[in-house]
C-alpha atoms as one frame of an Amber mdcrd trajectory, in Angstrom:
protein
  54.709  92.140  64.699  56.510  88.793  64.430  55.546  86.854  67.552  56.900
  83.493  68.666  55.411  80.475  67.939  56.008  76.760  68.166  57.691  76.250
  65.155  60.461  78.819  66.035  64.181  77.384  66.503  65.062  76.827  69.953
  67.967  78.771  72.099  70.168  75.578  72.288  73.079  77.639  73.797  74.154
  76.397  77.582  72.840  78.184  79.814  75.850  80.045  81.164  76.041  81.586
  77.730  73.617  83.745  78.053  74.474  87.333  79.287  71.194  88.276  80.740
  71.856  85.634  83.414  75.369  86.738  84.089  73.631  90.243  85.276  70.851
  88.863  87.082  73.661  87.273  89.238  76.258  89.685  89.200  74.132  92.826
  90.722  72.994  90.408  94.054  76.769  88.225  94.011  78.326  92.327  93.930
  76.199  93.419  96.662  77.216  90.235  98.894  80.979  90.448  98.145  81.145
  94.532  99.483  78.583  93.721 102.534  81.515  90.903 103.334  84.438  92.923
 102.805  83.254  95.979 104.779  82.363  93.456 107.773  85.882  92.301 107.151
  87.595  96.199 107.588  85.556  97.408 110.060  86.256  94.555 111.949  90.104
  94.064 111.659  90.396  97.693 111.486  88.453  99.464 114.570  87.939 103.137
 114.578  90.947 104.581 117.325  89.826 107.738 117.106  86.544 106.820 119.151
  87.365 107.852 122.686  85.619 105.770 125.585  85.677 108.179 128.230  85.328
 111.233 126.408  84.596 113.151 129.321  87.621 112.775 131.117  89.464 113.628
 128.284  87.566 117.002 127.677  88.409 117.672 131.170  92.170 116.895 130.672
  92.222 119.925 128.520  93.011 122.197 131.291  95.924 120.275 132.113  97.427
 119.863 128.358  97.044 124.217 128.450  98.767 124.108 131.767 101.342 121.883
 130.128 101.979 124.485 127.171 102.040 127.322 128.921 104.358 126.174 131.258
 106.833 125.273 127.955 106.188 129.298 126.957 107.233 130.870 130.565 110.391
 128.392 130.367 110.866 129.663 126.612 111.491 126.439 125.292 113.029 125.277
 121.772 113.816 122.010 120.689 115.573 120.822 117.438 114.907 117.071 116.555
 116.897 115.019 113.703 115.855 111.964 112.336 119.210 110.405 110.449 117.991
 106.698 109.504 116.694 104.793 113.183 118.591 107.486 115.102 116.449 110.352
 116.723 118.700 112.861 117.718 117.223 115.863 120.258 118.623 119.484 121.216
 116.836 121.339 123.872 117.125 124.935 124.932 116.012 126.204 128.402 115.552
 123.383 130.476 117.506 120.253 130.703 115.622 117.569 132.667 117.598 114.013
 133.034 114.433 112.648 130.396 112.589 113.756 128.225 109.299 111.564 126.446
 109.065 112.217 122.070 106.094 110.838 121.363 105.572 110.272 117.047 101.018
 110.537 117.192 100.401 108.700 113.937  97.193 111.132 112.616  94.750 107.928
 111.796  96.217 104.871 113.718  96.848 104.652 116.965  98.758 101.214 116.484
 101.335 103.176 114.584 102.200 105.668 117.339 105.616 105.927 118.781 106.825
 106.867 122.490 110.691 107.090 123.252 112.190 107.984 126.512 115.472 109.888
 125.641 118.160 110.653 128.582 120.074 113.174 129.094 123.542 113.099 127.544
 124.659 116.331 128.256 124.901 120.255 127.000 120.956 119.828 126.274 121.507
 116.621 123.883 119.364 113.636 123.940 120.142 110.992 121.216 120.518 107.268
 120.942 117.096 106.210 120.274 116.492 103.080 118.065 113.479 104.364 115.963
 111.588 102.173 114.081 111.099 103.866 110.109 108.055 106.378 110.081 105.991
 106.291 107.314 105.786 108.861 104.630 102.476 110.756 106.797 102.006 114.101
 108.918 102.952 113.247 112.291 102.414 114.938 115.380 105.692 115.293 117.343
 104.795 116.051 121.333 107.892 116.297 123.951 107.169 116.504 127.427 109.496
 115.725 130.548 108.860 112.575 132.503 106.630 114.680 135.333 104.636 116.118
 132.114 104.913 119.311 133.810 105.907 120.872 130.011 105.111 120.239 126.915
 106.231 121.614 123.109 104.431 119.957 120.508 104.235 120.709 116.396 104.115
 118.647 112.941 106.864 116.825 111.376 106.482 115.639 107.315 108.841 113.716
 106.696 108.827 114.418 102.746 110.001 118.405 104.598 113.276 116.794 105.033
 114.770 114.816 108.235 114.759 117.859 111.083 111.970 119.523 112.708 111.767
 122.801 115.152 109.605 123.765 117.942 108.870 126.042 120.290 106.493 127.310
 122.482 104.307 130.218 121.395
């Protein structure tokens, strides 16, 4: 075995040349930045699927079925077209003077959309400024003003600009 002794050379190197130091401080200096950066998201970013009163919303369940069932005795269809900002609406079986679209982002909340749409006649509703939807799933629910009905389904919009529903 060759052990050290005093006559060896000395390391004369700085000391941030040596790579064993570099690793000591990297592993603690890694662990720091992700503790940081999570604090940073979780803060700035809440979780909106959490519901505070979680209760009352598993109670308003009933009312949602009511809602749906009451779209299936009215046999209700509904054709939407998206053509740039401009949502464009056809509905078949009722024709109530509004109607609420509501674009449910599937993640954020912040994203959603709700447009009121009037009536413009022969079961058209159109005119509504929509902001662009990003390239996600989003739930699509219509429902009059009362919310007496509801139709509800999917639209992707990588499936093209149009989307049908109706109430099974």
């Amino acid at each position: 075995m060759n052990a050290k002794t005093m006559n060896d050379p000395i390391d004369d190197r700085p000391w941030y040349k040596h790579a064993w130091l570099w690793l000591v401080i990297a592993l603690p200096l890694s662990a720091v930045i992700a503790g940081v950066s999570t604090f940073f998201i979780a803060a700035n970013d809440p979780d909106s699927l959490v519901v505070d009163e979680y209760y009352k919303k598993g109670l308003a369940i009933n009312e949602v079925l009511d809602s749906e069932q009451q779209a299936r005795d009215l046999g209700l269809r509904a054709h939407i077209e998206l053509s740039g900002d401009k949502l464009r609406l056809n509905l078949e079986g009722v024709q109530p003077e509004q109607v609420v679209v509501k674009f449910i982002h599937p993640t954020r909340s912040q994203f959603d959309r709700e447009i009121v749409l009037s009536h413009s006649g022969e079961g058209l509703y159109d005119g509504a400024e929509l902001d662009g939807l990003s390239s996600v799933a989003w739930y699509v629910h219509i429902e009059d003003s009362e919310g007496n009905w509801r139709l509800q389904g999917r639209y992707n919009p990588a499936n093209g600009p149009t989307l049908d529903l109706k109430a099974d």
